[in-house]
DODRENDO-424921 format. One record per residue (C-alpha): residue number from 1; residue in one letter; x, y, z. Coordinates in nm, 3 decimals. Layout:
<atoms>
{resi:NUM	resn:A	u:X	v:Y	w:Z}
...
</atoms>
This chain:
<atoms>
{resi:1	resn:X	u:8.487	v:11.424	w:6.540}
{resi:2	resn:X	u:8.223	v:11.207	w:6.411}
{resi:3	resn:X	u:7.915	v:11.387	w:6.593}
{resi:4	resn:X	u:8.050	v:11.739	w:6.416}
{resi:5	resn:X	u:8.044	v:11.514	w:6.076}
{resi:6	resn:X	u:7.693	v:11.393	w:6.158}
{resi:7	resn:X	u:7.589	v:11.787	w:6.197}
{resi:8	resn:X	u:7.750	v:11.866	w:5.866}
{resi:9	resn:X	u:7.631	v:11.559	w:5.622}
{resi:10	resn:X	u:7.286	v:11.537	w:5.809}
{resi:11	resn:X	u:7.190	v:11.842	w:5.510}
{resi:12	resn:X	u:7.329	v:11.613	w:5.215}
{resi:13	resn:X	u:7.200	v:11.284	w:5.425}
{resi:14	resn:X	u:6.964	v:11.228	w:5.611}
{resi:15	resn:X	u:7.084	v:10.913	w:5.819}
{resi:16	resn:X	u:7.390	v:11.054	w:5.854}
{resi:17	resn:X	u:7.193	v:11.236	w:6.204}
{resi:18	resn:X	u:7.248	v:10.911	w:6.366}
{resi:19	resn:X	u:7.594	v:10.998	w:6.432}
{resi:20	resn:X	u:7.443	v:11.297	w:6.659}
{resi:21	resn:X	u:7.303	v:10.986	w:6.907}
{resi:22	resn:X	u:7.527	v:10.965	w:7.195}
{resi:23	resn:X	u:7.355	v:10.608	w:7.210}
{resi:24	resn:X	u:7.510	v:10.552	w:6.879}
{resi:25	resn:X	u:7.826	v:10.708	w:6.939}
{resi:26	resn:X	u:7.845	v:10.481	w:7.262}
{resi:27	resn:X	u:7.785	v:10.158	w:7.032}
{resi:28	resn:X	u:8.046	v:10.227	w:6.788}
{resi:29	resn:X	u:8.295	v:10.394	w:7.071}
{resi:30	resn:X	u:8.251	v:10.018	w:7.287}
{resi:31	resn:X	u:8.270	v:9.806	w:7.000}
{resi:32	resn:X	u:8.582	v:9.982	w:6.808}
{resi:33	resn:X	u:8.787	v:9.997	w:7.106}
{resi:34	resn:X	u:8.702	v:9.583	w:7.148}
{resi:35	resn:X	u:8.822	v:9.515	w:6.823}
{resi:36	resn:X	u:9.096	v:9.749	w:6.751}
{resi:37	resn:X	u:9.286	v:9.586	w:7.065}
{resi:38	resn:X	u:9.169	v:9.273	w:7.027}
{resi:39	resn:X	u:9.280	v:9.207	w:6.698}
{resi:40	resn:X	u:9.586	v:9.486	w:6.711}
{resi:41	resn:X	u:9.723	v:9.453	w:7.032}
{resi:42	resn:X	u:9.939	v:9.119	w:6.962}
{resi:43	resn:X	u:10.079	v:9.290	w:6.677}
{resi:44	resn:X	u:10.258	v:9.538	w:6.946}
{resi:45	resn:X	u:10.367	v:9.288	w:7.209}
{resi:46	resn:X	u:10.754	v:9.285	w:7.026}
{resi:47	resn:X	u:10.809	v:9.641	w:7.128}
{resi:48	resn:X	u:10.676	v:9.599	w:7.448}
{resi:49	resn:X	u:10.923	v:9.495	w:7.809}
{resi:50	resn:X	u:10.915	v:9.152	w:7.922}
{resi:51	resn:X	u:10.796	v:9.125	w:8.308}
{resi:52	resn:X	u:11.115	v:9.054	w:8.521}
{resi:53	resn:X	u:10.905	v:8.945	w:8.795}
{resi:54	resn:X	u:10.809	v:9.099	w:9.107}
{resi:55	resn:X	u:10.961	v:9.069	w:9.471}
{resi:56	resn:X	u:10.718	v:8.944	w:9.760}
{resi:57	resn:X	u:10.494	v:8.853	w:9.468}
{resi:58	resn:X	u:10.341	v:8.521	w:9.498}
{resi:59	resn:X	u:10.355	v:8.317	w:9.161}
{resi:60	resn:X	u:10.588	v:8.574	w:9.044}
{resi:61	resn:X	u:10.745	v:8.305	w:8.785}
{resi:62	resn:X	u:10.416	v:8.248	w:8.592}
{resi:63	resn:X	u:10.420	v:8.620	w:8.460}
{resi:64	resn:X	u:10.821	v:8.617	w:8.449}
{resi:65	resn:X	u:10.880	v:8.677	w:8.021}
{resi:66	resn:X	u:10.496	v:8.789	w:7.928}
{resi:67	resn:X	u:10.517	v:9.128	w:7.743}
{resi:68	resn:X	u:10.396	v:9.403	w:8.017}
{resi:69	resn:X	u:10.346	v:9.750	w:7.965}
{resi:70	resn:X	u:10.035	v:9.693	w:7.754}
{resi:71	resn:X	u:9.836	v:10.005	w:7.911}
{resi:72	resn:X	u:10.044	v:10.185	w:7.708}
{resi:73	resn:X	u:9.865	v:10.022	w:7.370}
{resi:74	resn:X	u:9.532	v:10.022	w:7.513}
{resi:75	resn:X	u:9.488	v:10.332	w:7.666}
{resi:76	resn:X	u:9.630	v:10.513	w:7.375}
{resi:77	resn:X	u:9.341	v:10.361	w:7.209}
{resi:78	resn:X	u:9.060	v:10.486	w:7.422}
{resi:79	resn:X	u:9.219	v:10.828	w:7.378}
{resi:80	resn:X	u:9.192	v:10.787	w:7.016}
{resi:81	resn:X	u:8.858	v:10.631	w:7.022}
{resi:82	resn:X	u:8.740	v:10.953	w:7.231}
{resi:83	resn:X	u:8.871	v:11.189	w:6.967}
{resi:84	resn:X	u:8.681	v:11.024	w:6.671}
{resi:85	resn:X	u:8.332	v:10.920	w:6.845}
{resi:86	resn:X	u:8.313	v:11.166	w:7.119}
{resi:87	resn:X	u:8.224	v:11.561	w:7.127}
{resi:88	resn:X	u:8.467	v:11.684	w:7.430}
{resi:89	resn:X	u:8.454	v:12.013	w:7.670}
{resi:90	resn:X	u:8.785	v:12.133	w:7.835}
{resi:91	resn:X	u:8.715	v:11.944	w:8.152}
{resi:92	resn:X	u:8.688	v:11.585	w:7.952}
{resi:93	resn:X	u:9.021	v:11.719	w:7.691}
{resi:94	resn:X	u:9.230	v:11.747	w:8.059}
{resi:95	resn:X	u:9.080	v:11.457	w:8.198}
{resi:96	resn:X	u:9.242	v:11.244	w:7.883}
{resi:97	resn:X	u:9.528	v:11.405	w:7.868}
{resi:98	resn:X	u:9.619	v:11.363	w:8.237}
{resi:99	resn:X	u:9.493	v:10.951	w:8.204}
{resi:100	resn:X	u:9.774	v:10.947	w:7.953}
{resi:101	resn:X	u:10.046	v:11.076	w:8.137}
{resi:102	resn:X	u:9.944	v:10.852	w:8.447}
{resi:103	resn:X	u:9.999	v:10.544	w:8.146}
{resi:104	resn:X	u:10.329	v:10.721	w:8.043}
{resi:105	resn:X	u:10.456	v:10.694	w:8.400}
{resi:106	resn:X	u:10.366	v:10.376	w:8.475}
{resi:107	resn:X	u:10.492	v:10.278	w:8.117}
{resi:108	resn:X	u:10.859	v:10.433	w:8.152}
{resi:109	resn:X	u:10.876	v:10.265	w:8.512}
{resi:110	resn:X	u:10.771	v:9.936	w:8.360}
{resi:111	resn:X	u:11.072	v:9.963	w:8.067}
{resi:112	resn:X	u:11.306	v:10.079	w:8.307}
{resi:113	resn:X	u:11.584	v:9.847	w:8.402}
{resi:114	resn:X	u:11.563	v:9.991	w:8.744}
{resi:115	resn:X	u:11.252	v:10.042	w:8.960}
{resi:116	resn:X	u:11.188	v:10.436	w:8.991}
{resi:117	resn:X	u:11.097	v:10.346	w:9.369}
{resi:118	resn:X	u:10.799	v:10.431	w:9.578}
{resi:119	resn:X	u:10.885	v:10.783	w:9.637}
{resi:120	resn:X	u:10.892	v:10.890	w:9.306}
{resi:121	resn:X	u:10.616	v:10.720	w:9.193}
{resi:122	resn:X	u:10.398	v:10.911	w:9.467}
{resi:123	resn:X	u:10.570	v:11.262	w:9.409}
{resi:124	resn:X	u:10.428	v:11.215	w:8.992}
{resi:125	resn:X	u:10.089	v:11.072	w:9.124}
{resi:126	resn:X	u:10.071	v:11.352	w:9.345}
{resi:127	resn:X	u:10.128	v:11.620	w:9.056}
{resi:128	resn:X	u:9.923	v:11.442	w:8.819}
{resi:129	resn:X	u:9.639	v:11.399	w:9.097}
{resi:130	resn:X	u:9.648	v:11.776	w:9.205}
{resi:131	resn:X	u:9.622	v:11.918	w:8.837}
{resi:132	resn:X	u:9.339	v:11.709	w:8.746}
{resi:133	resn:X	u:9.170	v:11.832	w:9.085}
{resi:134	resn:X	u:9.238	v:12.218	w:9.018}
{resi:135	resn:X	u:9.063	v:12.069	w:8.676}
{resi:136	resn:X	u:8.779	v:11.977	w:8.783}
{resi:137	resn:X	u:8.729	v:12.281	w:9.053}
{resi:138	resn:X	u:8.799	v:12.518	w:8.784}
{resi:139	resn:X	u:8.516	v:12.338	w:8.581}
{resi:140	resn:X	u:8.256	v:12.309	w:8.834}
{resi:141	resn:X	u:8.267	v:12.648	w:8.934}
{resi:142	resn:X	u:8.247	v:12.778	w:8.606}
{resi:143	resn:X	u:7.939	v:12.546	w:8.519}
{resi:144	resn:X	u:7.753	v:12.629	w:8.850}
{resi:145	resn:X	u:7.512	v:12.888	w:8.810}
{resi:146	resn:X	u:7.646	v:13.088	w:9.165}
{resi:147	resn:X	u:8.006	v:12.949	w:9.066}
{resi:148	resn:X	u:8.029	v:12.710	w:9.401}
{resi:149	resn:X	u:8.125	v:12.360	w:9.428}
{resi:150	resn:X	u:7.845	v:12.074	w:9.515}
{resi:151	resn:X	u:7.872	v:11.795	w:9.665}
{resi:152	resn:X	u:7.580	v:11.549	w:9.719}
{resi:153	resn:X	u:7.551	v:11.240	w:9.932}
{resi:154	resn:X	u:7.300	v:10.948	w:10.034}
{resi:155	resn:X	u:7.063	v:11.024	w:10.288}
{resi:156	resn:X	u:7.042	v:11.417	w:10.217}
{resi:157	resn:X	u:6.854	v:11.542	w:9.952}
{resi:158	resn:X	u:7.020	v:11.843	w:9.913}
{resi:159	resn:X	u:7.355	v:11.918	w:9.760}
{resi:160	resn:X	u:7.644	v:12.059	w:10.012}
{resi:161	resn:X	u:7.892	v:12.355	w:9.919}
{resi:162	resn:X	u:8.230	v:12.242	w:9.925}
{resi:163	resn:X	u:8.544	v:12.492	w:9.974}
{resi:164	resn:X	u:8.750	v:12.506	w:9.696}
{resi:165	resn:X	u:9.070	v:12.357	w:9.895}
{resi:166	resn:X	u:8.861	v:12.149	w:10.057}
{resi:167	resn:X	u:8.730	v:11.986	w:9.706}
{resi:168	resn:X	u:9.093	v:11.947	w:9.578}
{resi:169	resn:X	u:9.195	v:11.799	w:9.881}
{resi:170	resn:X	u:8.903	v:11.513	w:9.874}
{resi:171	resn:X	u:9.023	v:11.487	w:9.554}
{resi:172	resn:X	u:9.415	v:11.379	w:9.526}
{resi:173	resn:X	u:9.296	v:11.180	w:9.842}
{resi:174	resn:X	u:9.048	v:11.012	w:9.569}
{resi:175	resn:X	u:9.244	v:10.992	w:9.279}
{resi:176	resn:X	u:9.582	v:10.870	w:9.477}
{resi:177	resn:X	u:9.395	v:10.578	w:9.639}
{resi:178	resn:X	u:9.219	v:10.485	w:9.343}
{resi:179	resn:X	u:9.527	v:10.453	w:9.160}
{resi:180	resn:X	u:9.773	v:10.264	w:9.397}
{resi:181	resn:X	u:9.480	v:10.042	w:9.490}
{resi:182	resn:X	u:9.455	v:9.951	w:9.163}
{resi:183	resn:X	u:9.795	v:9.899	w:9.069}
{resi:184	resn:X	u:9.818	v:9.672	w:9.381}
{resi:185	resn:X	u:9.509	v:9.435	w:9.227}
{resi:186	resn:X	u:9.707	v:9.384	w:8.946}
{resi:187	resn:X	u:9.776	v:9.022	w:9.075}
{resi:188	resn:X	u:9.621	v:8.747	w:8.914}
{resi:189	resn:X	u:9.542	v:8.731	w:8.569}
{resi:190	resn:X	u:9.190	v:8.912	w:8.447}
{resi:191	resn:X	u:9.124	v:9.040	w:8.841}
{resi:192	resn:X	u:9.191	v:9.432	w:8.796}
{resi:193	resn:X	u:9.127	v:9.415	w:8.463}
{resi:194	resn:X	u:8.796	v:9.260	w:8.529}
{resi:195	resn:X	u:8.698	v:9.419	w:8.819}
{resi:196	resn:X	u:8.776	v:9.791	w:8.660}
{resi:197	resn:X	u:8.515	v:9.704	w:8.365}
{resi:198	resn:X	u:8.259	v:9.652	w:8.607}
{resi:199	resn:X	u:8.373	v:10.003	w:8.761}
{resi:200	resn:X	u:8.352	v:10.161	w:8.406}
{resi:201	resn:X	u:8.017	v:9.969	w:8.310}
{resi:202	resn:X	u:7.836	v:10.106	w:8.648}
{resi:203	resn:X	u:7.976	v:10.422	w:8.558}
{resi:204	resn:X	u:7.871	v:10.461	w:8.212}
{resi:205	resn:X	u:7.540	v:10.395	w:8.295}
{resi:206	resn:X	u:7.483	v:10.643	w:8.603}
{resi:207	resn:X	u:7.648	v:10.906	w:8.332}
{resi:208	resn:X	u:7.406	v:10.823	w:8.060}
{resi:209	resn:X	u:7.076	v:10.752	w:8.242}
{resi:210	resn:X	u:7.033	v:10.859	w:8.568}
{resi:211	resn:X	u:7.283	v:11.191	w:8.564}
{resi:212	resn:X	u:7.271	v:11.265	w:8.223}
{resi:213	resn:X	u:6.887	v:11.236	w:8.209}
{resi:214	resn:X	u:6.730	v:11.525	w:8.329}
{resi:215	resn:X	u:6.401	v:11.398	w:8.439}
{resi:216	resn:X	u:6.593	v:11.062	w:8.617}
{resi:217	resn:X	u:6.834	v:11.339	w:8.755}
{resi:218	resn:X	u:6.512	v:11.548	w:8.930}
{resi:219	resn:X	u:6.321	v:11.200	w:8.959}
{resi:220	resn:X	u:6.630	v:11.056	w:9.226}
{resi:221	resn:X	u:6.645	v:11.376	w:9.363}
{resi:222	resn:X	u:6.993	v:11.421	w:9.220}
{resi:223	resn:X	u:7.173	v:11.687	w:9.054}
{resi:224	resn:X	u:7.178	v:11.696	w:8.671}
{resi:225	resn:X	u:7.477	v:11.640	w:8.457}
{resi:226	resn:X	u:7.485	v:11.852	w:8.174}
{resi:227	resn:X	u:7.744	v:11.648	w:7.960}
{resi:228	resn:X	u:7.675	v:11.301	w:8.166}
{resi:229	resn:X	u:7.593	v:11.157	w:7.795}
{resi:230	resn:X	u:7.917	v:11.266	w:7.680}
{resi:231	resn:X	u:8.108	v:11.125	w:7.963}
{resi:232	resn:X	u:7.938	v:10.792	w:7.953}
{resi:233	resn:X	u:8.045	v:10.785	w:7.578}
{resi:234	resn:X	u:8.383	v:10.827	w:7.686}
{resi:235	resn:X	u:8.369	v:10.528	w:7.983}
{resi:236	resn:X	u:8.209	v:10.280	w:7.782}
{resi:237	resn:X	u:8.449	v:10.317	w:7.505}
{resi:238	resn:X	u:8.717	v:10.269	w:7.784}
{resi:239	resn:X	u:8.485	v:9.969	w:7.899}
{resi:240	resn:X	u:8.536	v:9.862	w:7.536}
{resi:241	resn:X	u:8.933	v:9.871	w:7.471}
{resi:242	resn:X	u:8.953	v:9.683	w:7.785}
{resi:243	resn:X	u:8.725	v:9.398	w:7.689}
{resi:244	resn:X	u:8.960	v:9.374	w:7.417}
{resi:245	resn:X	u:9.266	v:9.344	w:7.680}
{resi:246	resn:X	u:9.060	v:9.102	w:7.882}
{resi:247	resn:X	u:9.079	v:8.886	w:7.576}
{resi:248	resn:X	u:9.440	v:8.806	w:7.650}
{resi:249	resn:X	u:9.467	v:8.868	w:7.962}
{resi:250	resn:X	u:9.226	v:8.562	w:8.105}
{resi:251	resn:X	u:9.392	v:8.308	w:8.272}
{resi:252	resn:X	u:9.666	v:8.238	w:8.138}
{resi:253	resn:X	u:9.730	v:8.508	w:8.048}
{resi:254	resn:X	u:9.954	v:8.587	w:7.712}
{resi:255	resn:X	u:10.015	v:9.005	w:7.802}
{resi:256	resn:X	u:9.980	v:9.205	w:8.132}
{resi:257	resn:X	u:9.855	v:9.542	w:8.171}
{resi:258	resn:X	u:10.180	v:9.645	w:8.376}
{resi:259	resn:X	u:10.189	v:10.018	w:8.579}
{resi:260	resn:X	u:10.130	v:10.156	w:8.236}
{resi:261	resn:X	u:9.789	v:10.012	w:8.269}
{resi:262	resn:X	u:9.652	v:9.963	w:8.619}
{resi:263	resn:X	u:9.754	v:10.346	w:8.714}
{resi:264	resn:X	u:9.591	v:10.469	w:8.411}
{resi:265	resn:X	u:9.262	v:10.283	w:8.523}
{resi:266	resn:X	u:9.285	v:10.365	w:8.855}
{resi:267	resn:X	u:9.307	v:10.728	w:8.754}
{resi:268	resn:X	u:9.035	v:10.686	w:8.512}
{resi:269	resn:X	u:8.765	v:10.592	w:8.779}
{resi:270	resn:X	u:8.886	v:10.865	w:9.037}
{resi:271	resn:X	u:8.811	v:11.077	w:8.830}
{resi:272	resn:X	u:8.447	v:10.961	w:8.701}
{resi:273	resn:X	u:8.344	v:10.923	w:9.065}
{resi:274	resn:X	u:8.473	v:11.299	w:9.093}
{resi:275	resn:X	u:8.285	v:11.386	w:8.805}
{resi:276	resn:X	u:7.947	v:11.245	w:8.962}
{resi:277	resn:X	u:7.937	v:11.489	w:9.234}
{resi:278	resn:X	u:7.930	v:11.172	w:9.520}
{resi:279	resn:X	u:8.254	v:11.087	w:9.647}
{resi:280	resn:X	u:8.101	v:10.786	w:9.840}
{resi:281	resn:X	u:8.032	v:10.644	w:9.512}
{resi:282	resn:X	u:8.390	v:10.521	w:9.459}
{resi:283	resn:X	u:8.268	v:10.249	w:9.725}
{resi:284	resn:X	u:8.050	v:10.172	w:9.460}
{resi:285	resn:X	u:8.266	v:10.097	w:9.207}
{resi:286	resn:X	u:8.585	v:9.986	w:9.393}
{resi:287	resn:X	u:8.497	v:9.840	w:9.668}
{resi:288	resn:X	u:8.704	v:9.521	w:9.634}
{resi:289	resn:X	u:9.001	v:9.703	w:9.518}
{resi:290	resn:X	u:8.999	v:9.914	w:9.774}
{resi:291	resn:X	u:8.970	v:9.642	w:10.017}
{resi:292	resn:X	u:9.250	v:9.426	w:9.828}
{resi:293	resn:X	u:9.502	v:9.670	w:9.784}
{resi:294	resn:X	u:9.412	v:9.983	w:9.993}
{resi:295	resn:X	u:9.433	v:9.773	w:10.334}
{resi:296	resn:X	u:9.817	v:9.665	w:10.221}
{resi:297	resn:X	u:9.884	v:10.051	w:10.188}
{resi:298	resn:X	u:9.763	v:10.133	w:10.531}
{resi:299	resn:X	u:9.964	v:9.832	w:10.657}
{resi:300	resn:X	u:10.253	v:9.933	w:10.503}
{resi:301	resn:X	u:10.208	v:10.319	w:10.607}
{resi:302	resn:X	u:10.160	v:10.266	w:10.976}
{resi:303	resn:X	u:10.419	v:10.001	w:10.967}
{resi:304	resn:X	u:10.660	v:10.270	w:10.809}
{resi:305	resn:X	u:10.612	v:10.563	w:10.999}
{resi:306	resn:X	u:10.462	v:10.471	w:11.325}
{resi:307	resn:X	u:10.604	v:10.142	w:11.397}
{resi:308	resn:X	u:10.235	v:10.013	w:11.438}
{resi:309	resn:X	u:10.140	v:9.643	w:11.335}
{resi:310	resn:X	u:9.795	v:9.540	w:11.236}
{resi:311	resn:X	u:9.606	v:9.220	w:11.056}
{resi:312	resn:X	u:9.957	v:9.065	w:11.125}
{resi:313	resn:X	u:9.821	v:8.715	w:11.005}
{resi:314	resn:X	u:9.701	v:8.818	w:10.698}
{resi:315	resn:X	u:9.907	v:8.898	w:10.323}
{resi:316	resn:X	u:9.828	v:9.180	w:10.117}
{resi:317	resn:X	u:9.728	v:9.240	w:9.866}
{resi:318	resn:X	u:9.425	v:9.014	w:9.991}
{resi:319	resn:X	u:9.427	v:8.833	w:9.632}
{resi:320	resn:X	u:9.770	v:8.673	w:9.766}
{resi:321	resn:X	u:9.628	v:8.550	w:10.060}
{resi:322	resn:X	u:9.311	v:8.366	w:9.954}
{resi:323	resn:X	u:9.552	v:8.210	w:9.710}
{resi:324	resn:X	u:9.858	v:8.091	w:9.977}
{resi:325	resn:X	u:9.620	v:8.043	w:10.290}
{resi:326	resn:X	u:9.303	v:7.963	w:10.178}
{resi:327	resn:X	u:9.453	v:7.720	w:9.866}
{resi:328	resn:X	u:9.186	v:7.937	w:9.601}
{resi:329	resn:X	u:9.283	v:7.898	w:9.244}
{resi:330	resn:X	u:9.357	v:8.211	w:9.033}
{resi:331	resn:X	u:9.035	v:8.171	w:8.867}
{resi:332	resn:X	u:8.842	v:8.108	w:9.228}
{resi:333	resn:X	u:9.003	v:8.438	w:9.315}
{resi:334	resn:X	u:8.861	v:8.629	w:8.999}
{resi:335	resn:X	u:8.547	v:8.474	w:9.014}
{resi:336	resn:X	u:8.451	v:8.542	w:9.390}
{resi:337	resn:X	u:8.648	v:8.854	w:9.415}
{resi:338	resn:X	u:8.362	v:8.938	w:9.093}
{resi:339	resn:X	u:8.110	v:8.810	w:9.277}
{resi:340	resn:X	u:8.121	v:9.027	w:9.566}
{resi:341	resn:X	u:8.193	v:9.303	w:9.364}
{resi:342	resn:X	u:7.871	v:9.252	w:9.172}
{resi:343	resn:X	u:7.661	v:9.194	w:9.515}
{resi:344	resn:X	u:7.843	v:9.572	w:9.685}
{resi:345	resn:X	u:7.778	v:9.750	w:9.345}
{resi:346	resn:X	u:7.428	v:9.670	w:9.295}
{resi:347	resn:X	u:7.375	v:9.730	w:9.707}
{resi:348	resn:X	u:7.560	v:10.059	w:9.725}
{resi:349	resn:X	u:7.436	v:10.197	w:9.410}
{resi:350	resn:X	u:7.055	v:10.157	w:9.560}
{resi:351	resn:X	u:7.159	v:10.351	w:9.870}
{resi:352	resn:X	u:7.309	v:10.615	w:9.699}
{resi:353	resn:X	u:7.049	v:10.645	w:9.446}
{resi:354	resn:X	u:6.699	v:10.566	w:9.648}
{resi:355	resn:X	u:6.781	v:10.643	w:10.035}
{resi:356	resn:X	u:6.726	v:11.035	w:10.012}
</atoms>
């Protein structure tokens, strides 16, 4: 809304072109969304469920009471944020919508009295997933010049046709990890909170100056994003309402992000890496989540349906068993767990960048 403005008053006032600078927009976007949760979000916690605790949850009493749910506050906020500091295309309208219904799932299952169980959970991620895949196909193709998908990848320096199916396949497989994973590192207080921003920080700044730049883009030998400024407007101010959730949420913490939250996140960064063009760089940016939560899932799975036990001696999600085995502190676990984050980020994103 406010870069149309900025076209309109720029002929009545001069300075008022500033609000055409995705590097302003991205300023104001970060540092509204800080402050609007920061200072509102308290004011919400009455209407907000109460964590009952979780089952097989270790230190499930310290969170047992704390208003939950909060995703539902915060993400609401970066939609609004988006809407008043960032111009949008279809593809980036659908990607917001679809973040919010993730929230609104995770939301309802948070203030219901009764658990909406595994199954159902997956059967919505799975919808919500496979629409904002035919999304993005749908926009890719009708961006590309011959109308194909592209994928590109570390190593090559050329960019690989991908069948349609094939792309929305990749895709729900992206999307659906990315958000269990991350609902699963929603442990310990400030951990997938924390770890996301980092996600969303690396992510903004691939969208704004290596993808959205064309002569970075054609410098790295990688394919230029046409609205990369755009969507790294629309991370960072995500980046920026959850600072302001951080604020409460460091140990201890006074309000949790619930399934409204961590599935709306999880989404979120699914679908960036999607947006990129490099599904390898979801390694990138989740590494540690994947690792924390994704390695319970398999567990679980071939536990489930093919009666097949593995890393027996160890608890998922990891977070759980650095804490109980290893005696780490919640704030030892956010700290190294950041760490190593930091160190695989900073790794990967040279390989995928500079080894071409």
């Amino acid at each position: 809304m406010l870069y149309y403005l900025g076209g309109i008053l720029t002929e009545y006032f001069g300075p008022a072109r500033l609000l055409q600078s995705y590097t302003v927009l991205i300023v104001l976007a970060l540092y509204a969304g800080f402050f609007v949760v920061r200072y509102g979000m308290p004011h919400f916690y009455r209407f907000m469920p109460h964590d009952r605790g979780r089952e097989f949850t270790v230190n499930a009493e310290a969170a047992k009471g704390k208003p939950t749910g909060s995703g539902v506050y915060f993400i609401t906020v970066f939609v609004l944020m988006c809407l008043i500091f960032v111009p949008l295309n279809v593809a980036q309208i659908g990607t917001l919508v679809l973040t919010w219904l993730m929230m609104l799932t995770g939301f309802l299952d948070d203030r219901s009295v009764m658990s909406w169980g595994e199954y159902r959970k997956a059967l919505l991620d799975f919808v919500i997933c496979l629409l904002a895949s035919l999304l993005l196909a749908y926009s890719a193709m009708r961006n590309a010049p011959d109308g194909k998908i592209y994928f590109w990848f570390p190593f090559l320096t050329g960019q690989i046709a991908v069948h349609p199916i094939l792309f929305v396949v990749i895709s729900v497989v992206i999307l659906w990890a990315s958000v269990n994973t991350t609902n699963c590192t929603d442990g310990v207080d400030g951990l997938s909170g924390t770890l996301v921003l980092v996600a969303l920080l690396t992510m903004g700044v691939i969208f704004y100056f290596i993808l959205g730049h064309i002569d970075i883009a054609t410098y790295l030998l990688v394919p230029h994003l046409s609205d990369g400024a755009s969507w790294g407007a629309m991370t960072f101010a995500l980046a920026g309402v959850l600072m302001g959730y951080l604020w409460h949420n460091a140990f201890p913490s006074k309000v949790l992000m619930g399934d409204a939250g961590s599935r709306a996140l999880g989404f979120y960064i699914g679908m960036c890496v999607l947006v990129s063009g490099n599904p390898f760089m979801i390694l990138a940016t989740s590494l540690i989540i994947f690792i924390n939560g994704g390695l319970g899932l398999v567990k679980v799975a071939l536990i489930r349906f093919c009666h097949i036990s593995i890393l027996t001696n160890i608890r998922f999600p990891l977070h759980d068993h650095m804490k109980i085995n290893h005696g780490w502190s919640p704030t030892q676990v956010l700290i190294k767990f950041l760490i190593i984050q930091l160190l695989a980020t900073v790794a990967l994103v040279g390989i995928i960048f500079k080894v071409r």
